[in-house]
Every structure is written in C-alpha cells, then in structure tokens.
N, C-alpha and C positions, 0 to 999 in steps of 0.2 A: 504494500500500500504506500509506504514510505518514498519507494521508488517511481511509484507511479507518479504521487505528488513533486516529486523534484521533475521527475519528466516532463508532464504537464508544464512548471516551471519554467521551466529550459526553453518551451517550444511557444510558451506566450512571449517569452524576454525577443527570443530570433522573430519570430512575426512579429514583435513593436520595432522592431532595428530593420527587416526589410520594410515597413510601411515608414518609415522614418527616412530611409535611403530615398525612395520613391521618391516622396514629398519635397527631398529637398532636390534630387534629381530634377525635379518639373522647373525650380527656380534657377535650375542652371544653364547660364549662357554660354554658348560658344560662338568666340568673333571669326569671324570672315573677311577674307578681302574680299575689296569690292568687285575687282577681276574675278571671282568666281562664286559672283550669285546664280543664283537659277535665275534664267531667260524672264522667265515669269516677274522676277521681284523686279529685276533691272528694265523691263519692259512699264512694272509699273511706277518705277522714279521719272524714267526719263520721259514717261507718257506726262507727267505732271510737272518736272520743273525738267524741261529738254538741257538746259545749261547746268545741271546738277554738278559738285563737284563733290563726291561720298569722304568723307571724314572717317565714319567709321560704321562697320556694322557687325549683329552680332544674329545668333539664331537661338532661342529659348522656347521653350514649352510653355504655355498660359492657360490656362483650368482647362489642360489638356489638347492645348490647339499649337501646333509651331508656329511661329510670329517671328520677322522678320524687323527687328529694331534698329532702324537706318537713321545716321546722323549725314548730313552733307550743309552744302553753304549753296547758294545760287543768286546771282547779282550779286551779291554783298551780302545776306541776308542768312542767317543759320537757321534750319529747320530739323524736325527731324521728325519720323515715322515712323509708322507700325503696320506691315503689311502682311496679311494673312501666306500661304504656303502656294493658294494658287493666286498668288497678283491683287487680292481685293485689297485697298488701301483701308484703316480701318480710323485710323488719326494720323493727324498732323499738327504738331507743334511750328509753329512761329515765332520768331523774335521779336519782341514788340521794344520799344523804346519807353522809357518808366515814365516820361509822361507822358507816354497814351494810355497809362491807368484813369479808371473811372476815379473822382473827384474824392477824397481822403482815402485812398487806399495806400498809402504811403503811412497814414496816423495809423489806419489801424493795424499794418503789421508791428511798425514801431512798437504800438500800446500791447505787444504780444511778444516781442521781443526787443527792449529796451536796447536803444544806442546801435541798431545794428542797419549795416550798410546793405542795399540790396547791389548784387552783383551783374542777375540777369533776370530778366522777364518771357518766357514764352506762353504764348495765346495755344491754350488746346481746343483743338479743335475734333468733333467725332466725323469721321467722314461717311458716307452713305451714296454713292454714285458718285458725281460729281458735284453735290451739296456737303459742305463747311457748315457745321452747326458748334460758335463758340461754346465751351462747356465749363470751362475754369483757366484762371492763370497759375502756372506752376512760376515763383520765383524762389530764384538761389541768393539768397544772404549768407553773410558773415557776421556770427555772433559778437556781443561787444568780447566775448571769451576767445575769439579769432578761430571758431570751427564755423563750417560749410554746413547751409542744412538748405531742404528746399521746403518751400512751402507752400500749398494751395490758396488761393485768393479767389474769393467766388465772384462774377462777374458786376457784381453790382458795388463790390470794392469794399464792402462791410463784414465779410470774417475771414477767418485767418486760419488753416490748421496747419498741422507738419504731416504730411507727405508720408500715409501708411497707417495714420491714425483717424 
C-alpha cells in the first residue's frame, strides 16, 4: 500500500513538471531572420508597409496558435506586429509621438508612477481585414528607480496599468 502511495506520488509530481514544461513551452519564442520567414508572413508585411525594413522577428505559440511577432521601421516610423501562421495580420503597433496622447495622459501615468520619464509610445491597434481599430497605448517609461516597464494607457488617457496585470 505504502508503495503504491509513493507511486501514485511520483506520477502526480512528473505530470505537474510535464504540464508545467508545456505551459511555459507555449510562452517560448524563437527569433528568426527576416531572410527566412515563411512567404506567407513576409507577403503579409510587405503587403502592408511595401518599404518595411524588419528589425526583428521572433515565432511563439499564443493560447495555442503560432504568431508571428515582427518589429520593423518604415518611412521613419517603428511599428510592429502580430501575424497569424497563414498571413492574417492580427495587430499592429504604431509609434505615436507623446503629444499625440489624448489630453492629461501624461498626469495620469505620472500620478501612477511618480517622476518617471516616458521613453516611447505605441498606438495598438486590432486588425480585422484591412480595418485598424485603436485599442490601447502601450508606453515604455523609466522609473524614477531607472528600471524599464511598459505600461497600458486606455484611449481616453484616464488609466494606467502595467503591462500583464
């Protein structure tokens, strides 16, 4: 009985370690050059910004879906995306300029992270066809403690959170 119990034991600890492996497997990205996307992914950058110049890109699993997380620049402009495995665009980040924030969005991150600089701004956007539907600004600050954090700003420039919470 003794043994059975330790067995049992044994074989719940190894199925919580492979369901644990799994889990974090899905959060794991692998980069890619840009020289060697699939047709599909690079069909759908250059279908959308033709002048693209790819920064960087990586390939990761999302509640089970491959996705396709592409940084590039195009005119001057840093964007960056998420494109499904067969070409569907799914978002698109923009660089925005911090005053093209809606009207006290600057206080209210302040009032949520005292003294802290903001570094960059991008407009996300959900994509659906060829319709952009803003959804929130993700910005990157610098704590008054000199650590990086990003934080979500909801469109209307009134809350603040951090990025996963």
């Amino acid at each position: 009985m003794r043994k059975t119990m330790i067995s049992l034991g044994v074989c719940a600890l190894a199925a919580l370690a492979l369901v644990a492996t799994v889990a974090l497997a899905d959060d794991k990205a692998e980069k890619i050059a840009p020289d060697k996307l699939p047709a599909k992914i690079a069909d759908a950058i250059k279908g959308r910004f033709p002048k693209a110049e790819i920064t960087s890109a990586e390939k990761e699993k999302e509640d089970g879906k491959i996705v396709y997380d592409i940084e590039l620049t195009s005119e001057g402009k840093k964007y960056e995306m998420d494109i499904l495995e067969d070409g569907t665009i799914i978002e698109i980040e923009k660089e925005v300029d911090v005053n093209k924030l809606p009207e006290g969005s600057t206080k209210t991150i302040e009032e949520k992270f005292p003294k802290c600089k903001i570094l960059e701004v991008m407009e996300v956007n959900k994509v659906e066809g060829k319709k952009e539907t803003p959804i929130h600004y993700e910005v990157t600050i610098e704590t008054a403690e000199k650590k990086k954090k990003e934080v979500i700003l909801s469109l209307d420039g009134k809350s603040v959170k951090e990025e996963g919470k």
